[in-house]
C-alpha positions in Angstrom: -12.9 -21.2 -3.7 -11.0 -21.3 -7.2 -6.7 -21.2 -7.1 -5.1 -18.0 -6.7 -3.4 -16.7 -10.3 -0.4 -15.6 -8.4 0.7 -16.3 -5.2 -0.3 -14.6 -1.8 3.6 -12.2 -1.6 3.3 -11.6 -5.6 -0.2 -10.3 -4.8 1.2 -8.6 -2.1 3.8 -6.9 -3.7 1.4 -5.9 -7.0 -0.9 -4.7 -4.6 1.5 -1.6 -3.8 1.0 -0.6 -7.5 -2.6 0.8 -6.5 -4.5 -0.6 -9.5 -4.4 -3.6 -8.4 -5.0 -3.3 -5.1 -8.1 -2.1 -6.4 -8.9 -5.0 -8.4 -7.6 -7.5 -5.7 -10.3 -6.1 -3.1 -13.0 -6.8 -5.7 -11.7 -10.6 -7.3 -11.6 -14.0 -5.5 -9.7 -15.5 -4.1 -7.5 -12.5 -3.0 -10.6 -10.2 -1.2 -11.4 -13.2 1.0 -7.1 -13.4 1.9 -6.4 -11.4 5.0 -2.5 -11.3 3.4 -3.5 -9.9 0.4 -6.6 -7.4 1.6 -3.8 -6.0 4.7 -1.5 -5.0 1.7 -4.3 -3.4 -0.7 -5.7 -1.7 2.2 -2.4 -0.5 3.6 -1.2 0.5 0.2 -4.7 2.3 -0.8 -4.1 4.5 2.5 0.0 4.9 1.7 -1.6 6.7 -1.6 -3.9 8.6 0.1 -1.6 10.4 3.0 1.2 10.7 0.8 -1.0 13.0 -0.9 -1.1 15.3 2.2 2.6 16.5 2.2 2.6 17.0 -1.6 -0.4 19.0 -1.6 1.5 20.9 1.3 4.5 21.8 -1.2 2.6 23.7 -3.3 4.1 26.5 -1.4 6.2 28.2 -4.2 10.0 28.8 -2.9 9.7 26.0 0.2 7.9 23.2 -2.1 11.4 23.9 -4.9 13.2 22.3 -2.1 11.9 20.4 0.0 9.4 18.3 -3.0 12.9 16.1 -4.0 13.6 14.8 -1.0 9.6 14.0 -0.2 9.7 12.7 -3.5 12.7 10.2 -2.5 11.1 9.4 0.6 8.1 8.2 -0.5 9.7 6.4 -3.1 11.8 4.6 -0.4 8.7 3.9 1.8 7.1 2.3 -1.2 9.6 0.0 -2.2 10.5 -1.0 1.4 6.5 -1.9 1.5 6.5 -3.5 -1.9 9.7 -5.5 -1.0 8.2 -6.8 2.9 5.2 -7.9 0.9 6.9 -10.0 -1.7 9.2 -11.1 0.8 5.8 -12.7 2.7 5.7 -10.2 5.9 3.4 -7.7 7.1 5.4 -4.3 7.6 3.1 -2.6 9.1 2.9 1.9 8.6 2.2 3.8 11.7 -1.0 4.4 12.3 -2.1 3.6 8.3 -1.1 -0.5 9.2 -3.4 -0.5 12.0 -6.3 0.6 10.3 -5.1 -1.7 7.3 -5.2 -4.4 9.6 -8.3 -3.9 11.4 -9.8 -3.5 7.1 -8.2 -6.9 6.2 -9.8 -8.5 9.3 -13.5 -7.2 9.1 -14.4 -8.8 6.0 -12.2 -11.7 5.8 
């Protein structure tokens, strides 16, 4: 097993950029790192059912509204889960860290 570029929280952390998650999932050492694969997991499904309420504020006078505030929201999620990560913790979703979890554990 070669050394780890960056450490297990950077990874973490990076991993809530998407991208890299991506990348992270596919690379040793940081596929075979349950830390690392919880994050990119969690943060691949984040992306995924964040998409859900968006889509849902297509509506044209309700989305005018209401899109700002999902907006900030999100935005606060995601830095809250890019921040836990750095910081070395698991801060686990509902629902999306469990499945996360149960992702980082099967293959690692």
């Amino acid at each position: 097993m070669s050394s780890a570029a960056v450490s297990d929280n950077v990874a973490g952390a990076l991993a809530y950029f998407l991208f890299p998650a991506i990348i992270f999932l596919l690379i040793d050492p940081y596929r075979n790192n349950r830390f690392v694969r919880f994050h990119c997991f969690q943060s691949i499904a984040f992306a995924i059912v964040s998409m859900i309420p968006r889509l849902a504020l297509y509506l044209p006078v309700a989305g005018l509204f209401l899109w700002p505030m999902l907006e900030l929201a999100l935005f606060i999620v995601w830095l809250v889960l890019l921040v836990k990560a750095f910081q070395g913790e698991k801060f686990k979703l509902p629902l999306v860290g469990e499945w996360a979890e149960d992702q980082a554990v099967k293959a690692a």
